[in-house]
N, C-alpha and C positions, 0 to 999 in steps of 0.2 A: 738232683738225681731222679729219672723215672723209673717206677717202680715196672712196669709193663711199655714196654717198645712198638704195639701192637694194636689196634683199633679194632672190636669186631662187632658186626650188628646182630641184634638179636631180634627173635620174631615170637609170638606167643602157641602157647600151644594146646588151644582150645576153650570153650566155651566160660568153663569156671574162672580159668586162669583169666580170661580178658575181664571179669569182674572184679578180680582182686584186684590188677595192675591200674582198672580204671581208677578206681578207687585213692590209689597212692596216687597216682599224675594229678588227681583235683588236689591232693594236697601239694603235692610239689612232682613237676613234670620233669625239672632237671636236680640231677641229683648230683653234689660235687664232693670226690671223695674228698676227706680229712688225711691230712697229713701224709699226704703221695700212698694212701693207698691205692694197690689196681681197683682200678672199673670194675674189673670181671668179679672181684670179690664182693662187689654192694649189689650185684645182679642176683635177684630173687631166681631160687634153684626152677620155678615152674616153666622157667625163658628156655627156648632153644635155641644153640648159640650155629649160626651161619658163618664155616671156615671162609668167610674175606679176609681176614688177615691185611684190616687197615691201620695206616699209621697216625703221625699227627697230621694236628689239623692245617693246612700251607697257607688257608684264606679266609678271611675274616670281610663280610659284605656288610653295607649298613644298612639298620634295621628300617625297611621301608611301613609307611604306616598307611593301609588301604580304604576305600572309602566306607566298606560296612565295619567303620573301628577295629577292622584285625590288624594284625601287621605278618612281616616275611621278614624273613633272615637266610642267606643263600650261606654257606659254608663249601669250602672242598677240604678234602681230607684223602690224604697218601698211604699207599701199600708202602711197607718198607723193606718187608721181605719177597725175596725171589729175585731171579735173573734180570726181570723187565717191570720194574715198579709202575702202577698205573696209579691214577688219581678219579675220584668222582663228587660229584656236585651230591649234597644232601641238601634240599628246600623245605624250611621248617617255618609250620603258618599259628596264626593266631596265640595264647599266651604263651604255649613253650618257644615260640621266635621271641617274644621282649623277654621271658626269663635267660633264655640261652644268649643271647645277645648282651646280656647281664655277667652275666658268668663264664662263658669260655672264653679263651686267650689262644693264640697261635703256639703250637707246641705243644698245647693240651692233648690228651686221648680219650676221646668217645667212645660211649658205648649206646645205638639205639636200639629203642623198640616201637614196635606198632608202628609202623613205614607202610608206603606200598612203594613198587617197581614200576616207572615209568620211563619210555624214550626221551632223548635230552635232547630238545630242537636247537642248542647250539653246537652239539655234536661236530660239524663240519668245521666250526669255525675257532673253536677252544680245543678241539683234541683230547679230550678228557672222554672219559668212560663212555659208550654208547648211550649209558641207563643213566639214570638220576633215582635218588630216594627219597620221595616228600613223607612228613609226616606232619600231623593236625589230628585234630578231634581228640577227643578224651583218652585214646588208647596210647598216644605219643608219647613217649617218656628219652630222656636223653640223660646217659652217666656222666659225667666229664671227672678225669682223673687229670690232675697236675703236679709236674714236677716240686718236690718239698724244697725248700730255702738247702744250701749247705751246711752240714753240718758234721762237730767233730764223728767219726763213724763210731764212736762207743756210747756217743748219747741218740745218734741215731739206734742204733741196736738199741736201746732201753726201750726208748719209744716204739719198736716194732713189735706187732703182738703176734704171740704163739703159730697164730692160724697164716700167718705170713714170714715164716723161718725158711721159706723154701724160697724166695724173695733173695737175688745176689746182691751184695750192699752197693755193688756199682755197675753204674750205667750199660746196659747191653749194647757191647757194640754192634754196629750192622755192619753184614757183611754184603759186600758190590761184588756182583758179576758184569765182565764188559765183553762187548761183542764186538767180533773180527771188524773189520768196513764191509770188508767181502761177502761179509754172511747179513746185513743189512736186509730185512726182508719189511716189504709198507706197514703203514699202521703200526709202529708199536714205540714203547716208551724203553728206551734203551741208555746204559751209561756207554760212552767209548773215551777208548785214546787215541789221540792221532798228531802226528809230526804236524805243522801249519806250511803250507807250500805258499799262500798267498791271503792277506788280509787286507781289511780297507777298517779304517778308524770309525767309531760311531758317530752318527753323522742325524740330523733333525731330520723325522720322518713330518710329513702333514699335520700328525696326527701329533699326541702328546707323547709318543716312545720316541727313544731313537735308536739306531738300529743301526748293528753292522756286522759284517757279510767276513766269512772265511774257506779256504779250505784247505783239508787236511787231508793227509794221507798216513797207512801205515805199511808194518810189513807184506802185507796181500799184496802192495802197489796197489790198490782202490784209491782214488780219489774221491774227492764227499762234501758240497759244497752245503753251508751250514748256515744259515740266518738267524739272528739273535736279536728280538725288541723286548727291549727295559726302558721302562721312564727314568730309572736314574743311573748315571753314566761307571757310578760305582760298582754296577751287578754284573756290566760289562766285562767282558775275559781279558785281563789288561797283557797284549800282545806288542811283544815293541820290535820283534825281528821274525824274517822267514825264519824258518829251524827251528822255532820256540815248540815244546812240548806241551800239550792242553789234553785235561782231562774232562770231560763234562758229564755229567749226570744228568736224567731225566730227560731226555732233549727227545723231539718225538720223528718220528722217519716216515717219510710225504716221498710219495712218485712222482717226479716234474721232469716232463719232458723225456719219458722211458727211463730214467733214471733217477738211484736214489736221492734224495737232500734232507738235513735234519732243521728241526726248527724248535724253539724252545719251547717248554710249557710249565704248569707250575709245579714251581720247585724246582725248576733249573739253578743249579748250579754249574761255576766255571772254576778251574783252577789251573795256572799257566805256570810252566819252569823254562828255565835258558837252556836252551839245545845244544851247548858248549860242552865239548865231552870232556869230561874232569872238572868241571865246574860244579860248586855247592847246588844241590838240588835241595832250594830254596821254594814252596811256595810261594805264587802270587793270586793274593784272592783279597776280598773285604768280607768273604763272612767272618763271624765270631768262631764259631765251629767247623771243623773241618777234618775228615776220618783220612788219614794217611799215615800207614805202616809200611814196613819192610817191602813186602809186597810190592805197593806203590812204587818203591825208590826203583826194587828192579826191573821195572816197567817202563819207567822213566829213565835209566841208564842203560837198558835196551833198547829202545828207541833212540837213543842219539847216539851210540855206534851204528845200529844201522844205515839211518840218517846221513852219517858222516861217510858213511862208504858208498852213499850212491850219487847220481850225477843226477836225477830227479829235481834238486832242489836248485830255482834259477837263482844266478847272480846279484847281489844285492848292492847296489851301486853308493855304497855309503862311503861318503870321503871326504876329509878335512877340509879347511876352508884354503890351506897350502896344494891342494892337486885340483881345484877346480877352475875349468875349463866355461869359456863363454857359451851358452846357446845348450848347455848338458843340464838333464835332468838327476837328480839327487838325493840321498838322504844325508842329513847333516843330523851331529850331533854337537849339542851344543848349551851354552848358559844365557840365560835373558838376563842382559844388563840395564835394559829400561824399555820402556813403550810408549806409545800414541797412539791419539785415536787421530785418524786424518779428514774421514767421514764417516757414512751411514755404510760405506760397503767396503771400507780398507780400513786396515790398524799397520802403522809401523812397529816392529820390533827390532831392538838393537840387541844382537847378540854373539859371540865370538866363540872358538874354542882350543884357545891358546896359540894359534902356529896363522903363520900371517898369506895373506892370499898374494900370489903371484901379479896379480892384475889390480891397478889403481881401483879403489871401492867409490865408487858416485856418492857424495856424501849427499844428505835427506834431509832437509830444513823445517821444522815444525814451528809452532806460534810457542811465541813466551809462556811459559805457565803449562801448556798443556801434557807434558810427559811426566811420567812415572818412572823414578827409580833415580837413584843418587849415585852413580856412578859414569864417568863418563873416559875414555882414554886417552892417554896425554897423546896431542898433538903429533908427535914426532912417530907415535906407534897408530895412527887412526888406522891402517891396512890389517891390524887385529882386528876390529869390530865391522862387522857386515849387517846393513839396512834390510832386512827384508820385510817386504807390503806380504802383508795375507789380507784375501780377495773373499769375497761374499759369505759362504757358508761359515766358512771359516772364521769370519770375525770372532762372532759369538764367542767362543775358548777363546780368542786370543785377549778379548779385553776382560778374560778373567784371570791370566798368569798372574801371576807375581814375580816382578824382579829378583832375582836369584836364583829361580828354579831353573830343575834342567832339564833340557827338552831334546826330544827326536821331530825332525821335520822332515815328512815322509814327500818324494817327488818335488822337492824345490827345485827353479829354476835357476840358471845364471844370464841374466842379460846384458849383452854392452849395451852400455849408456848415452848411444852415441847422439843420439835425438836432443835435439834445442828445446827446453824447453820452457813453454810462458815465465814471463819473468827472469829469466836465468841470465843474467848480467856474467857469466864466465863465458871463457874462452869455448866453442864448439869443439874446435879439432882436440882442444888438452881432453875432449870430454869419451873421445874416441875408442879410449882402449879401458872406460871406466867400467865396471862392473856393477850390479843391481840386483837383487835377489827376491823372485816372484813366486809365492805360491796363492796357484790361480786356483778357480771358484772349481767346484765339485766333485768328485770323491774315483776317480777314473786312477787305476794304477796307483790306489791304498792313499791315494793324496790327502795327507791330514796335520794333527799334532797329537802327539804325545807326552805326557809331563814322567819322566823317569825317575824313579824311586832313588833314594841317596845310598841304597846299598846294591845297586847295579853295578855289574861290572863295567860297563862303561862309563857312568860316573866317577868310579872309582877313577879310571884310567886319564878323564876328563880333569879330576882336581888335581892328579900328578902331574898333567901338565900348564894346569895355569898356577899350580902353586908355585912354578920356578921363578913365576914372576916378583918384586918386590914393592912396595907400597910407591916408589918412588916413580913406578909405570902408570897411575894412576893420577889423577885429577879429583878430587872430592868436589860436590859442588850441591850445594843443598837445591837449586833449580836449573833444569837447564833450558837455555838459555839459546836459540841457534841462529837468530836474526843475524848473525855474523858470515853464516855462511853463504856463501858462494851461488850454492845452488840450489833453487827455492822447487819445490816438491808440488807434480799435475799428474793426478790419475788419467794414466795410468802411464809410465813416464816411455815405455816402450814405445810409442807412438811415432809412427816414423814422419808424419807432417803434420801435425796436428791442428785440428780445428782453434780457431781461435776462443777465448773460454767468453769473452762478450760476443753472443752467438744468438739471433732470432732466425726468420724464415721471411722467404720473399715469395709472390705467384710467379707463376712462368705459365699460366693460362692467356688465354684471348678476351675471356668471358667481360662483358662491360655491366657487370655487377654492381650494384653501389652496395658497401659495405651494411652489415645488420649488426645488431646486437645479438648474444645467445638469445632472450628471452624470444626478441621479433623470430629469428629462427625456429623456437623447438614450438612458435604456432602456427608455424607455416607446415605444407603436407609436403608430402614424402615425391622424388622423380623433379628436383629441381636442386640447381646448384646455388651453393652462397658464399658470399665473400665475408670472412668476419675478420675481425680484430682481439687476442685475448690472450690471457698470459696460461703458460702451465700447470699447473695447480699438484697435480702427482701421476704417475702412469705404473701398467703393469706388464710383464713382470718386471721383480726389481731387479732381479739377479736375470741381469741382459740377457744371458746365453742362454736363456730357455724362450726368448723371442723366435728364435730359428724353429722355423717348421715344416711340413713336408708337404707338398698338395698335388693333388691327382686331377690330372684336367680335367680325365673323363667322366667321372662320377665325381667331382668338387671337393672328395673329403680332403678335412684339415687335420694333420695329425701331430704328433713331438717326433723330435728326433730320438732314436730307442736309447736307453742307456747303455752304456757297455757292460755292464753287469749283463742285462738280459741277454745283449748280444752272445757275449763270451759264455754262456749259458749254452746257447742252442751249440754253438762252436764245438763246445765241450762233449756235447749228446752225440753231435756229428762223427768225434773224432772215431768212434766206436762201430763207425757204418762204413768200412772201409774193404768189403769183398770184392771181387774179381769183376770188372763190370767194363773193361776194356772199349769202347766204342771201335766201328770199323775204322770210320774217319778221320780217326788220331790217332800221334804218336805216343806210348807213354814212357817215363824213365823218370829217374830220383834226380834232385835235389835237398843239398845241404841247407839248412835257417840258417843265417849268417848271427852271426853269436850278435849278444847283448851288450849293453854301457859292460865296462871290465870283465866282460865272463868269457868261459869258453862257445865252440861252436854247437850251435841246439842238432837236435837230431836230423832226420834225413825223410823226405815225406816224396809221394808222388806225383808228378805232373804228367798232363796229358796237354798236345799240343796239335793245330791243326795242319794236318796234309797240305793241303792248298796254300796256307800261311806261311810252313814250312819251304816249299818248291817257290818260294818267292822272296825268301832272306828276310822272312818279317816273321820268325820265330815269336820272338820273345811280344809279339803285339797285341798277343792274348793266348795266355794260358788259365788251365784249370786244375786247382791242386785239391789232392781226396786226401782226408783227415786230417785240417791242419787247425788249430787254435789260431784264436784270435789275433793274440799277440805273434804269434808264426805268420801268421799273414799281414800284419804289419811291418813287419822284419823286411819281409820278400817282396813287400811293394817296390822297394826302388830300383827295385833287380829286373822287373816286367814293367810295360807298358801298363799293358788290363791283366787284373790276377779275378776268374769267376770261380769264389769256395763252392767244391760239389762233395754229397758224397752217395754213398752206395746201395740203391734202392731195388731191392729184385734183378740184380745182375746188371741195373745198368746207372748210370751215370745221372742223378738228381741234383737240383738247388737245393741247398740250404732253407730250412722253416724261415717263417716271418718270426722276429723281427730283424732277424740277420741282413745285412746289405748283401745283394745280389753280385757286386760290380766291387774291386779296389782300382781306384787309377791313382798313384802315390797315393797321395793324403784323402784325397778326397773319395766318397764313399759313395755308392749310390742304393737307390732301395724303390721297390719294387712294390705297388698296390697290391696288398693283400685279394681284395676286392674282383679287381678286372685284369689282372694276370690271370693266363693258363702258360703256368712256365713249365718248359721241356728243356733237356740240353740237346743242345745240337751245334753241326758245324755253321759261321755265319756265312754271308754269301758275299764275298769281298770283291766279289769279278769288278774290275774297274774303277774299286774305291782309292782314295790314294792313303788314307787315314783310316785306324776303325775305332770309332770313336764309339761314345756309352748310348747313343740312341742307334748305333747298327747293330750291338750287343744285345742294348733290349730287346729289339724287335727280331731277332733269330731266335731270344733265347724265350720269346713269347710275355715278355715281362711289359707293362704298364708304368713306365716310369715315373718314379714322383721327384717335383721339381722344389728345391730348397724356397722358402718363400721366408720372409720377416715379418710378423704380427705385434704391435705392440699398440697396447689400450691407452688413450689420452684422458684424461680428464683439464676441460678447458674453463676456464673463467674469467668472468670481465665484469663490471659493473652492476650490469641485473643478473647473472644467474651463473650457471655452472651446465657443462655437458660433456658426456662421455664418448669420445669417438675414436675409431680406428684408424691406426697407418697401415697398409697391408699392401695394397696393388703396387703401389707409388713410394713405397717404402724406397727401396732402392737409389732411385733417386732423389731421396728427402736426405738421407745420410752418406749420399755420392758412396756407395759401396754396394757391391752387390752378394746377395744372398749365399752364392755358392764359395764368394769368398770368405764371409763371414766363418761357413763350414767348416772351413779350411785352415783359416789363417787365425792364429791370435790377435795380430795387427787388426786386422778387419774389424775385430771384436770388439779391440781397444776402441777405436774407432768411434762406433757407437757408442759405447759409455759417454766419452769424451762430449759428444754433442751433446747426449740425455742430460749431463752436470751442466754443461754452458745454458741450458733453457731450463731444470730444477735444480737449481744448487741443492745440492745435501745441506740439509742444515737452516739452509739461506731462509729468509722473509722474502712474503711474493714482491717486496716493494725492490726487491733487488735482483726479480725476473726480466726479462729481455720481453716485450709486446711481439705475438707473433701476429704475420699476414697470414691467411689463411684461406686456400679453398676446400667446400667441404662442399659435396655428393649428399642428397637426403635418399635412402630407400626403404621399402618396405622388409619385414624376414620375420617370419615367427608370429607375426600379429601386431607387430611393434615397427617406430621408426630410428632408422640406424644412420649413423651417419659416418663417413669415412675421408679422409685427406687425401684431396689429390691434386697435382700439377702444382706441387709446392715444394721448395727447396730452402735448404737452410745457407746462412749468409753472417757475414761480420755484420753485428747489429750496433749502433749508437748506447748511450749509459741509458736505463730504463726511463721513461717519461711516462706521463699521462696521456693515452693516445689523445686523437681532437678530436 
């Protein structure tokens, strides 16, 4: 129980007074109430008390120890009262930092004195108070009051003394103000609620958080995109469906991009409920403590009637393993009956959820010994259990399940089987109608896993239908075991030819080179070609699809391809700039988004279309649609040739900001130099073209087109030495695919992996690499020499040797 809910600093008030206080801080600078008395009561009557009105303390730093034998202790500590709670750094130097460092605890309440007021040069980057408050030198003194142990409350009243009867024996609760979306104004620390229209799972940031993205909306219709970094995945707001109800506290409101978005700070909290109207409103949270009264409930079950009444919330493609369709994207829900690890960048999971899939399931062959979990399905019912690979990021969680839990897989794929694959001693054609289930590397369209609590209602619903089953549907088997089966398991099995997995490189130069050694190489200078001999050693990056890059002829730069998060960002901002901006030279009128995987049809948006294009029956060969989302412009790709997103800039007709693609043509996306663009809309000038493809687009629409390119970093070695070098120009034809299909296609993607494993096995010893030929370019860049592969192609290689 704390006795004072409250933190406040205190400052001295004059000359006498700063003699007395110095006096007590030499004997003791931090003073720690006894037996949860308030702070404010052991505070000497001479102090002047400053209404901040702080709370406890949220952060505790470690005590650093400086080089004139002082030391620092950084703390922050929270308002608790008021509509918009803020937080501030207090920097305590020399012995009240190792005594305070000693004595306070998280959840304590402070009280100082003898501080000064200074600006906080993290300010921009922590969100916290503008100010900061150091104190040092003899006048510093710090109260710290902590909560007393529980106790029966008639022995605690014995223990309270006279001067503290005004003191309530229990806890003060605090009371939360939340604010509209609507009324959202920058800069401030705010709690809200809001419905979740769209999330994406937490996902490994660079850095040591990880970090994941939502957004929500409420009754205003505001939408509010939110980003959330915790190092630990527990602090995370455990979200398992669109329509869930999230309440957050502290979260602080940043202007990105003309518009609001909230982001955490400290002392965030999260708490989530099931958006199912008549359903128990149940929190979902891991703190210990957590303030939710009546209030709350009606907050919470006023938000999912509304919710439930409007057409806002998109279609959620979640469906049994009995309605799923080849080539569809998904949510499944479902039980992990065992796992594998297969490499360094796939894990199989074996999981089912009671009701059996329409389409023959590809069965997936692992090595003796290596899977987890003790259950396997009898024979006669294997169309129960479905194989599915998770792919790169994704690993990580998967080789931490556990057999038995229950899980949501957010965007899996269904793939037929139909691809031969290495080793597969089965029949191809039986393999034709077999199904495979993929969730592929990165975090686009919420793509992740979820482990579902045992009192979810889909759980619930999960065990009433596998409980119909009986012991005698089951196989027990203390190891399994799969050397028996049929069809032996090559990342990535979608492959529609695949490269062979005994796989080196041949030249396809002219050059009459006699082969060197690295060493002879890296002493040789720069502006000469060399022929080497050398095995793989490792390359970057590992997670392939970030190989794919963007490059500007004109001015050289290298850049990523944008994430769709950002994209769907600017998209978002756009939708909002959609005034009267008519050009002469086009037509304009609505179109319907054609509806989603099982939903109904999206709303209704408008196109503008060219006169000229028009009077020539090639409508649909390029249009421009104003305010559409991302995802809405994905929809309406198949529907138009060229779809250019605009929207509405001073009455007329604009591109879209960078990083947004300029260009959809189906799948494939195109994007535009920042740099050496000056983009304007206009109409193009098709007089006599027969096609209008994306570089007649560009160049009407003023755009600097950037051209998909493939980078990835070698590290080679061979007998004297090791060297770093690039595939980039000649990539293309190193891995016979080209860049703009990679873009594009999964296949393409596959593709490359496929080579990468055949010349680094995952896992593998170098003595079981393939010897590559190789030609390699020396140039100078930076002050240093680089070297890069070129007029070299990859090829079915012999079993590894010692080269001669």
């Amino acid at each position: 129980m704390r006795s004072e809910s409250s933190c406040q600093f205190e400052t001295e008030r004059g000359k006498a007074s700063r003699l007395t206080e110095t006096a007590a801080a030499a004997v003791m600078p931090v003073h720690v109430a006894v037996g949860g008395a308030s702070a404010g009561s052991q505070v000497p009557a001479h102090l002047t008390r400053i209404p901040i009105s702080l709370g406890k303390v949220l952060h505790k730093g470690p005590l650093v120890s400086l080089e004139d034998d002082g030391f620092l202790l950084k703390i922050i500590i929270q308002e608790e009262e008021g509509s918009q709670p803020d937080s501030i750094s207090v920097v305590v130097f020399g012995g009240v930092a190792q005594r305070l460092s000693e004595a306070v605890r998280l959840e304590d309440v402070v009280v100082a004195s003898g501080f000064t007021v200074g600006k906080s040069p993290t300010f921009h980057k922590d969100k916290l108070h503008p100010c900061n408050l150091y104190l040092s030198g003899d006048a510093a003194c710090v109260y710290v009051s902590r909560p007393p142990p529980a106790e029966p409350k008639t022995q605690t009243a014995n223990k309270r003394s006279s001067s503290h009867a005004e003191v309530p024996t229990a806890a003060k609760v605090p009371k939360y103000s939340y604010v509209p979306l609507s009324e959202l104004k920058p800069e401030n620390v705010v709690n809200v609620y809001g419905v979740v229209v769209f999330f994406k799972q937490p996902f490994r940031t660079r850095g040591t958080d990880l970090c994941s993205s939502l957004k929500i909306t409420d009754q205003s219709n505001k939408k509010v995109c939110c980003t959330i970094f915790c190092s630990k995945l527990e602090d995370h707001p455990k979200i398992f469906q669109v329509g869930d109800i999230i309440r957050m506290h502290r979260v602080k409101t940043r202007l990105y991009n003309d518009s609001i978005a909230l982001v955490n700070t400290f002392g965030f909290s999260a708490v989530t409920f099931d958006g199912t109207v008549g359903g128990d409103v149940e929190p979902r949270t891991s703190s210990r403590n957590i303030h939710f009264d009546e209030e709350d409930r009606r907050v919470v079950e006023e938000l999912r009637s509304w919710a439930a009444a409007q057409t806002l919330l998109p279609p959620v493609p979640r469906i049994p393993l009995s309605a799923v369709q080849p080539k569809v994207y998904f949510d499944l829900t479902c039980q992990l009956l065992s796992k594998a690890s297969i490499d360094s960048t796939c894990t199989l999971l074996r999981v089912w959820d009671g009701t059996r899939c329409p389409h023959p399931l590809l069965k997936v062959a692992v090595e003796p010994g290596i899977s987890e979990g003790t259950y396997s399905i009898a024979k006669e019912r294997q169309n129960l259990v479905a194989n599915v690979l998770v792919y790169d990021n994704h690993v990580e969680l998967a080789r931490q399940l556990k057999p038995g839990s229950y899980l949501r897989i957010y965007n899996l794929r269904a793939l037929p089987g139909a691809s031969k694959l290495p080793g597969n001693t089965g029949n191809q054609s039986e393999e034709a109608d077999c199904v495979v289930f993929h969730l592929h590397g990165g975090t686009a369209f919420g793509r992740g896993i979820r482990i579902l609590p045992e009192n979810s209602p889909n759980v619930q619903e999960l065990k009433r239908i596998t409980g119909s089953f009986t012991d005698d549907d089951f196989d027990v088997v203390l190891e399994q075991d799969d050397s028996a089966q049929l069809e032996i398991w090559c990342t990535p099995p979608e492959s529609p030819d695949p490269v062979p997995v005994d796989c080196g490189t041949e030249r396809s130069c002219s050059h009459g080179e006699a082969a060197v050694t690295l060493a002879e190489l890296k002493r040789a200078g720069p502006r000469r070609v060399f022929h080497v001999r050398a095995q793989l050693r490792s390359y970057e990056p590992r997670r392939l699809h970030q190989a794919l890059k963007l490059h500007c002829h004109k001015c050289q730069a290298m850049q990523d391809v944008p994430d769709d998060d950002a994209v769907a960002a600017v998209f978002s901002a756009a939708c909002g700039e959609t005034g009267p901006c008519g050009p002469t030279w086009a037509l304009s009128g609505q179109v319907d988004v054609p509806a989603g995987p099982s939903g109904p049809c999206g709303r209704t948006v408008t196109v503008y279309m060219s006169d000229q294009l028009m009077a020539e029956g090639k409508g649909k060969d390029l249009v421009y649609l104003l305010g559409v989302t991302l995802e809405e412009t994905c929809r309406l790709a198949s529907a138009f040739q060229s779809i250019v997103p605009v929207r509405s800039s001073g009455g007329r007709l604009a591109l879209l900001d960078p990083p947004a693609p300029f260009l959809f043509r189906g799948t494939r996306r195109h994007y535009g130099c920042g740099r050496c663009s000056e983009a304007q809309v206009k109409e193009p000038c098709v007089e006599g073209v027969e096609a209008v493809d994306e570089r007649i687009i560009a160049e009407a629409l003023g755009v600097q087109l950037l051209q998909p390119r493939l980078l990835v970093k070698l590290e080679l070695q061979d007998a004297t030495d090791t060297l770093e070098v690039f595939l980039w120009r000649d990539a293309e034809s190193f891995f016979h695919v080209s860049a703009e299909d990679v873009a594009a296609n999964q296949e393409a993607q596959d593709r490359i992996r496929l080579v990468m494993d055949s010349l680094c096995p995952p896992g593998g010893s170098m003595a079981a690499r393939p010897w590559l030929d190789l030609c390699l370019t020396a140039y100078a860049a930076e002050g240093r020499t680089c070297y890069q592969i070129c007029n070299t192609v990859t090829r079915p290689a012999a079993a590894p040797s010692d080269p001669a």
